[in-house]
PABA-77217 format. One record per residue (C-alpha): residue in three letters; x, y, z. Coordinates in nm, 3 decimals. Layout:
+-----+---------+---------+---------+
|  aa |       x |       y |       z |
+-----+---------+---------+---------+
| ALA |       X |       Y |       Z |
...
+-----+---------+---------+---------+
//
This chain:
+-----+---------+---------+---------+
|  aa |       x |       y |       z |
+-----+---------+---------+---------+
| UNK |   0.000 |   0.000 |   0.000 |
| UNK |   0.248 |   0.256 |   0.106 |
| UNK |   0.482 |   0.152 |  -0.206 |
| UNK |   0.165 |   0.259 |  -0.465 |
| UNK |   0.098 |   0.563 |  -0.256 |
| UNK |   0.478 |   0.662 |  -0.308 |
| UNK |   0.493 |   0.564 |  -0.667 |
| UNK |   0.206 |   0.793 |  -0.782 |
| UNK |   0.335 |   1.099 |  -0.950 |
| UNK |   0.004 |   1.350 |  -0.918 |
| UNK |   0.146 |   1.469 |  -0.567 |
| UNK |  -0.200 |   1.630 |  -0.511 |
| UNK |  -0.407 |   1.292 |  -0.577 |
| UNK |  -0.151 |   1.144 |  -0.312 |
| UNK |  -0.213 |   1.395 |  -0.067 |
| UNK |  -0.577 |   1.396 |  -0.096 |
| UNK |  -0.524 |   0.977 |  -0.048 |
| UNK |  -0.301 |   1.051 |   0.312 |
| UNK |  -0.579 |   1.251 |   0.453 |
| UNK |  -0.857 |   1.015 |   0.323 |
| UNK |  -0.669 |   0.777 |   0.504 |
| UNK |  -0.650 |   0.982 |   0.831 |
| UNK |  -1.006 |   1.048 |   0.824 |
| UNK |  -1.070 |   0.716 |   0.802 |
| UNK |  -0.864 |   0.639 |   1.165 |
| UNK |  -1.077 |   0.929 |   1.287 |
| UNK |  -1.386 |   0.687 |   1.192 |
| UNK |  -1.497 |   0.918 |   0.898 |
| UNK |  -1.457 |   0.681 |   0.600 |
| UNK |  -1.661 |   0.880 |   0.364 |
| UNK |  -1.761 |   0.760 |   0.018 |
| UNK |  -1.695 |   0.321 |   0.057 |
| UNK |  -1.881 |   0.070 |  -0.062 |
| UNK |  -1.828 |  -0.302 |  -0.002 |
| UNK |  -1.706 |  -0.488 |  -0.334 |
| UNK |  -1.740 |  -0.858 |  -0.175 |
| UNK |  -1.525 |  -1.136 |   0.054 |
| UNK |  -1.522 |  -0.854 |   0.369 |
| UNK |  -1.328 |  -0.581 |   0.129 |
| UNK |  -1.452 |  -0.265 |   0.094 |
| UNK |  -1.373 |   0.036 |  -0.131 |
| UNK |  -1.283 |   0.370 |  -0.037 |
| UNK |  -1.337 |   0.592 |  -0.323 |
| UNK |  -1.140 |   0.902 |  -0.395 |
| UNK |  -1.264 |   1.177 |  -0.613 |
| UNK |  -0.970 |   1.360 |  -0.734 |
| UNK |  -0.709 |   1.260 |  -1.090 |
| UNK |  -0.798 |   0.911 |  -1.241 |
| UNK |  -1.036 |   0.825 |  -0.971 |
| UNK |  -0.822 |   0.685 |  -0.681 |
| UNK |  -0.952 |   0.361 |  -0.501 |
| UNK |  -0.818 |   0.248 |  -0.119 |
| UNK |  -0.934 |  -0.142 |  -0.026 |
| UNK |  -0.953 |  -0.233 |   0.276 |
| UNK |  -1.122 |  -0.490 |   0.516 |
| UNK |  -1.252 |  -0.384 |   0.881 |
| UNK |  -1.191 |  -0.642 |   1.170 |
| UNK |  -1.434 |  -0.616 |   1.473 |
| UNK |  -1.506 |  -0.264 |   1.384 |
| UNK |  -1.174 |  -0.230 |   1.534 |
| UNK |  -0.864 |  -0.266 |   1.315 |
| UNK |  -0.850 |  -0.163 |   0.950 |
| UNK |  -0.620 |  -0.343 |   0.724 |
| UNK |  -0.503 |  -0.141 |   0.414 |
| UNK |  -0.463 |  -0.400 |   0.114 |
| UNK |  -0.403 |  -0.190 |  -0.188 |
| UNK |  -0.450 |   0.078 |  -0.364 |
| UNK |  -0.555 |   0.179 |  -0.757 |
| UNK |  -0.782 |   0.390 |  -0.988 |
| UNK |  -1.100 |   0.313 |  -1.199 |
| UNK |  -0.861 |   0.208 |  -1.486 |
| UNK |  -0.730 |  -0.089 |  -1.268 |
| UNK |  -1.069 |  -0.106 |  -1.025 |
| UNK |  -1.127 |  -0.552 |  -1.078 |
| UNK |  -0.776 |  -0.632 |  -1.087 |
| UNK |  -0.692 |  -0.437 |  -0.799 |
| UNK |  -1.030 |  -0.564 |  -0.647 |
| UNK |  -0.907 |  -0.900 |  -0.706 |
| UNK |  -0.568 |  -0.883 |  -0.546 |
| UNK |  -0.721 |  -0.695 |  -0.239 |
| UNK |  -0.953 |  -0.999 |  -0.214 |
| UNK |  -0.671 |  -1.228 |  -0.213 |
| UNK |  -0.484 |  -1.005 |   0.040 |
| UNK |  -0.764 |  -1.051 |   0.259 |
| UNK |  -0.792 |  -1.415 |   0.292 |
| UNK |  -0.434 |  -1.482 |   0.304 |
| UNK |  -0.440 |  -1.253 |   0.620 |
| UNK |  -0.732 |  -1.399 |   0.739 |
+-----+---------+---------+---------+
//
């Protein structure tokens, strides 16, 4: 996750994605909707349409799988989903 959000070169889209993400440990997770097997997509409206997956244990813990934009949206689904069940 942290390598993607490093790689991107729109700085603004990756800032916009670091305080997404700090909203999110303040329990404001915005625009998400689950895409199946326990992940769920945060959406970000900014550049190519940034997407955060994640899963939420016990309302508790939030895992951060992977991150992508609407040009990449199933495979990057898919590899969050097998993120998630390998870390159970």
């Amino acid at each position: 996750m942290e390598k993607w959000l490093k790689s991107l070169k729109d700085k603004t889209a990756a800032a916009k994605i670091k305080v997404r993400i700090r909203r999110m440990q303040e329990g404001n997770f915005g625009d998400v909707k689950p895409v199946g097997s326990g992940v769920s997509e945060m959406r970000i409206h900014c550049g190519k349409g940034y997407r955060v997956y994640f899963v939420n244990r016990n309302n508790e813990i939030v895992i951060l799988l992977c991150g992508g934009d609407k040009d990449t949206q199933q495979t990057d689904i898919k590899i969050a989903k097998e993120l998630a069940n390998k870390w159970g």
